[in-house]
C-alpha positions in Angstrom: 0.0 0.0 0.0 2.7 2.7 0.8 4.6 1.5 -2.1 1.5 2.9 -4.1 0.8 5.4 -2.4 4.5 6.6 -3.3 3.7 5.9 -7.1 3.2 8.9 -9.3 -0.1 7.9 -10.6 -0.4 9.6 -14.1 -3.4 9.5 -17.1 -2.5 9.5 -20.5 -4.1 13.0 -20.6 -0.8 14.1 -18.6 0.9 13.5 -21.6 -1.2 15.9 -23.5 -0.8 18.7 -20.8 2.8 18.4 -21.1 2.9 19.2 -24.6 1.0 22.3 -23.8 -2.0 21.7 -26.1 -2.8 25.8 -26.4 0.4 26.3 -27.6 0.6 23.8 -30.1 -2.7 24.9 -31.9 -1.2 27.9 -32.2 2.1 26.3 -33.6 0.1 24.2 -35.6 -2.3 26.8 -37.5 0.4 29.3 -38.1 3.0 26.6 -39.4 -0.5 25.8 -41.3 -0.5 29.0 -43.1 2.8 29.2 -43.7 2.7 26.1 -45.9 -0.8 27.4 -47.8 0.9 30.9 -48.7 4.7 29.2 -49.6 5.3 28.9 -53.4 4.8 25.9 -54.7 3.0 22.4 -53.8 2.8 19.6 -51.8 0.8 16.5 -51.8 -2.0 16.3 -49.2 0.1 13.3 -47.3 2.9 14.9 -46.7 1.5 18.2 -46.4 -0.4 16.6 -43.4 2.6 14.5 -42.3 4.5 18.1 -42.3 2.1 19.4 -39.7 1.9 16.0 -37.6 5.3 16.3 -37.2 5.3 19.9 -36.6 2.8 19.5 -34.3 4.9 17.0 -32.4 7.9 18.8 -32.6 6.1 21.7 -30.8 4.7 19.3 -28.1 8.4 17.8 -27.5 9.7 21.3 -26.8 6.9 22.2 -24.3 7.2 18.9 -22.5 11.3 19.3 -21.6 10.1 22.9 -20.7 8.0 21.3 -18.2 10.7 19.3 -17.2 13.1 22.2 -16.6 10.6 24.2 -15.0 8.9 22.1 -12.9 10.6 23.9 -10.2 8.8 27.2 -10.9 5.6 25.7 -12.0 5.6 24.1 -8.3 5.5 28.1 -7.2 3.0 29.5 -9.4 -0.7 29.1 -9.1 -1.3 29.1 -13.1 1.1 26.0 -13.6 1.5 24.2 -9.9 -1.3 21.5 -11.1 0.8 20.8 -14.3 1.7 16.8 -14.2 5.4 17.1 -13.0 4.7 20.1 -9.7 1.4 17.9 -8.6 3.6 14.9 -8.6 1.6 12.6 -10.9 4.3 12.0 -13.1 8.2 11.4 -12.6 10.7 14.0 -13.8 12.8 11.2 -15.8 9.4 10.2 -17.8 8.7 13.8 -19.1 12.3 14.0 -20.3 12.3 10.8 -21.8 8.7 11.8 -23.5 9.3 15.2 -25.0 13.5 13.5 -26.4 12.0 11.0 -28.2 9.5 13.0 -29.6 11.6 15.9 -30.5 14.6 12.7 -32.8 11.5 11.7 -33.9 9.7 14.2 -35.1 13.1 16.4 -36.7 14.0 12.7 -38.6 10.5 12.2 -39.8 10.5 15.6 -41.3 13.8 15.2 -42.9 13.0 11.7 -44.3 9.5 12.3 -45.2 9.8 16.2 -46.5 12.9 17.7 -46.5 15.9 18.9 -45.4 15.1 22.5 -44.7 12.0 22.8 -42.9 14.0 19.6 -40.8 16.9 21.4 -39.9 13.9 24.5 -39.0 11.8 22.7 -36.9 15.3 21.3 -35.0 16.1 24.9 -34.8 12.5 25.9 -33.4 12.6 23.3 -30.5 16.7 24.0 -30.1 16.0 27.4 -29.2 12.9 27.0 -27.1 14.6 24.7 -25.1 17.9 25.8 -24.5 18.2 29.1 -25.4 15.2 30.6 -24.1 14.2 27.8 -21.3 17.7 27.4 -20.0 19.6 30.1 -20.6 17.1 33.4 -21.1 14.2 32.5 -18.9 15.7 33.0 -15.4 18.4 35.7 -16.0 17.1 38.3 -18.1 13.5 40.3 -18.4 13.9 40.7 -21.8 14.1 36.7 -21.9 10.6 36.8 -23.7 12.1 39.1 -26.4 14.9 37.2 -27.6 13.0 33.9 -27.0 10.4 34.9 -28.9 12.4 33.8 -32.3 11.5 29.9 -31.5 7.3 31.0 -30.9 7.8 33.3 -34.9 9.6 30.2 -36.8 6.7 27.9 -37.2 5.5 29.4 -40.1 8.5 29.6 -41.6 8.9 25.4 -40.8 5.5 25.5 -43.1 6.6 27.7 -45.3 9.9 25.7 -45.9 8.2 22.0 -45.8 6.5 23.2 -49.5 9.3 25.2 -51.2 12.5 23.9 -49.0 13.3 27.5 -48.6 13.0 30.8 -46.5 11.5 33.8 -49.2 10.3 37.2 -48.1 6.8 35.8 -47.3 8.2 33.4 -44.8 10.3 36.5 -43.2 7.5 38.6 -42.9 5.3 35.9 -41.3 8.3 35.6 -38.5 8.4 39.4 -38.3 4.8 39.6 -37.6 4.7 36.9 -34.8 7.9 37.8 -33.2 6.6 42.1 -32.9 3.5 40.6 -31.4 4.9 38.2 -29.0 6.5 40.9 -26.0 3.0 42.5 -25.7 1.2 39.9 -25.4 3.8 38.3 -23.2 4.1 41.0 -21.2 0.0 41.5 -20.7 0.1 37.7 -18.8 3.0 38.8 -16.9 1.4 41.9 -15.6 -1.7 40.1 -14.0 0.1 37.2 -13.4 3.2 39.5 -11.3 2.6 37.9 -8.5 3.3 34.1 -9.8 6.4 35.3 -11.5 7.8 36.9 -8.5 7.2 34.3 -6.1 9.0 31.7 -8.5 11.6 34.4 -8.8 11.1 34.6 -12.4 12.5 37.9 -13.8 10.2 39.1 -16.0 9.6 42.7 -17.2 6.7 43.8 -14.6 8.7 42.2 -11.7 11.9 43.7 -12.6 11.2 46.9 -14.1 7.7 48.0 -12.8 4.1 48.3 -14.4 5.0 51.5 -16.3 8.4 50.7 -17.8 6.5 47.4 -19.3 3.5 49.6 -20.8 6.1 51.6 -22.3 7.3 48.6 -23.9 4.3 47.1 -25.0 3.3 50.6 -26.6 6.8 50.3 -28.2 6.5 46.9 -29.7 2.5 47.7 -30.2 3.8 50.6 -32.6 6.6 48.4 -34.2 3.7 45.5 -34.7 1.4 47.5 -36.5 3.2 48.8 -39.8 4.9 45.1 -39.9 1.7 43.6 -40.2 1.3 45.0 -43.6 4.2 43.7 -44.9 2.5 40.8 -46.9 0.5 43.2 -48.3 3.5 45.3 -49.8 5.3 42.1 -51.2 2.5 40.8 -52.9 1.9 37.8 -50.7 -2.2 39.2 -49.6 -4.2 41.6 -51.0 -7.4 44.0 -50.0 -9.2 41.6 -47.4 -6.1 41.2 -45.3 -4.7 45.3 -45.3 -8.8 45.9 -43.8 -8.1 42.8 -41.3 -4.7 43.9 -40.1 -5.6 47.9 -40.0 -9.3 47.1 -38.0 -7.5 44.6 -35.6 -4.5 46.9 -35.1 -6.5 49.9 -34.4 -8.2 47.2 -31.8 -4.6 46.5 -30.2 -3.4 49.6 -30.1 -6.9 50.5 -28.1 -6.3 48.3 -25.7 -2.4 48.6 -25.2 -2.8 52.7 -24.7 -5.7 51.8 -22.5 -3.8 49.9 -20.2 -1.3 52.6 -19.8 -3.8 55.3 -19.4 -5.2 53.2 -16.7 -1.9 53.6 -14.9 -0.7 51.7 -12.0 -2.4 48.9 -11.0 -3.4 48.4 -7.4 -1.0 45.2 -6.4 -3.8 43.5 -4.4 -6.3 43.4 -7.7 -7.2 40.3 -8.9 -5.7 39.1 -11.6 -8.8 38.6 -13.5 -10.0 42.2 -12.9 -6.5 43.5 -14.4 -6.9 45.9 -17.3 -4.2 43.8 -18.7 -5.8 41.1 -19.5 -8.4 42.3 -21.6 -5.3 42.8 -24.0 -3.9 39.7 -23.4 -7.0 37.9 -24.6 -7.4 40.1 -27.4 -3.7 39.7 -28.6 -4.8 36.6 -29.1 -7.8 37.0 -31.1 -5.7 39.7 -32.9 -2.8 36.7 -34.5 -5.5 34.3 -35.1 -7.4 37.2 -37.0 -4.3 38.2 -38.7 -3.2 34.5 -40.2 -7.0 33.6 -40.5 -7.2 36.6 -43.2 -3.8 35.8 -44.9 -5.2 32.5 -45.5 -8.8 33.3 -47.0 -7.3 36.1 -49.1 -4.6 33.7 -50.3 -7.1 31.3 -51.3 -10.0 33.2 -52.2 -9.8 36.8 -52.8 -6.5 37.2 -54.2 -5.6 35.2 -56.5 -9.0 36.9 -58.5 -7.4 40.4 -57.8 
């Protein structure tokens, strides 16, 4: 009895948590896209095998994150009932889990599709892991910044798994994630400060303040917003897309000078009456918008224009 009582007792949906299944939609639609808008074509088998393995790829990365973190995940509310911090699954089993997915899935892609968008996706979950989890993470608040290459190369993976290189449309589809990741990065970890501090996290709000990080976000906001209309100048999108990207960024910037005209926030506020997270939820609706509109206009406006 005390023998099993000692037993991490798992499900097989703790697997799925650890390869943070938000995330990989995300990953997954984007690296989606990316493969639609790329020059070129690619059979339906391996264009799906291409996301499969994407998709995996993505899930191995965020399950060694899981295992590396588990020690801060233990100290934060949001993540403490994550497999690994609850204790229903051993530390050496996570690792072991997101390894073999991460050979697998890299090999599969550079077998089954090629070389490029292999040596990519190795790249993606490379720098997730150790760059940003390892290395940037604990010791710097602009950790989400410089990470945020490895959450902007999916698309280009897509991109490359159809025309086994990186063009301008593939650049400007990083460009457009990687603007839009420190605001809405930055809008979790302002209602969220008190996690990140206790798990001694340095992110921008603990370690510079609420007003330095709205500066930031208005900073980034104002870089975001031209870049979005990239694809439009280089011929990748047309009409439908420049009214998506214009209406949605006049939305984020709304809510991204809102938060700072709402000032400082009271630190005993609940995080789910923050003024931040109305922007955090609608960065999201803002990339999913963005890519949803590339895609539609690629396939049906456009190519009549």
């Amino acid at each position: 009895m005390n023998r099993q009582a000692a037993e991490p007792r798992f499900q097989v949906a703790d697997y799925a948590v650890l390869m943070k299944p938000r995330v990989m939609s995300l990953v997954v639609f984007t690296a989606l896209v990316g493969m639609l808008l790329a020059p070129g074509s690619i059979d339906p088998w391996t264009g799906t095998a291409a996301i499969v393995f994407i998709a995996f790829g993505a899930g191995a990365a965020g399950a060694i994150n899981m295992w590396y973190d588990r020690d801060i995940d233990a100290q934060m509310r949001r993540t403490m009932q994550r497999p690994l911090p609850a204790g229903r699954m051993r530390p050496g089993s996570a690792l072991v889990f997101g390894m073999l997915m991460a050979t697998g899935s890299v090999l599969a892609m550079g077998i089954y599709v090629n070389t490029v968008s292999a040596a990519l996706l190795l790249a993606t979950i490379g720098y997730y892991v150790f760059v940003y989890t390892v290395w940037l993470k604990r010791i710097t608040p602009q950790n989400v910044v410089i990470g945020g290459v490895s959450g902007a190369l999916p698309p280009v993976v897509g991109w490359a798994s159809v025309s086994a290189d990186i063009g301008l449309g593939a650049i400007a589809l990083f460009l457009i994630i990687f603007l839009w990741t420190p605001p809405h990065s930055w809008a979790l970890a302002l209602f969220r400060r008190g996690d990140y501090q206790a798990a001694g996290v340095p992110m921008l709000p603990v370690v510079a303040g609420e007003r330095a990080t709205q500066r930031q976000m208005i900073a980034y906001t104002a870089l975001l917003l031209p870049t979005s209309l990239l694809p439009v100048a280089i011929g990748l999108s047309g009409v439908l897309y420049a009214g998506v990207a214009v209406l949605f960024g006049i939305g984020f910037a709304f809510y991204t000078v809102s938060l700072w005209q709402a000032g400082q926030t009271p630190d005993n506020t609940p995080h789910t009456e923050h003024p931040a997270r109305r922007l955090f939820f609608f960065s999201i609706q803002y990339l999913f918008a963005l890519y949803l509109a590339l895609l539609i206009d690629q396939i049906v406006f456009y190519p009549l224009i």
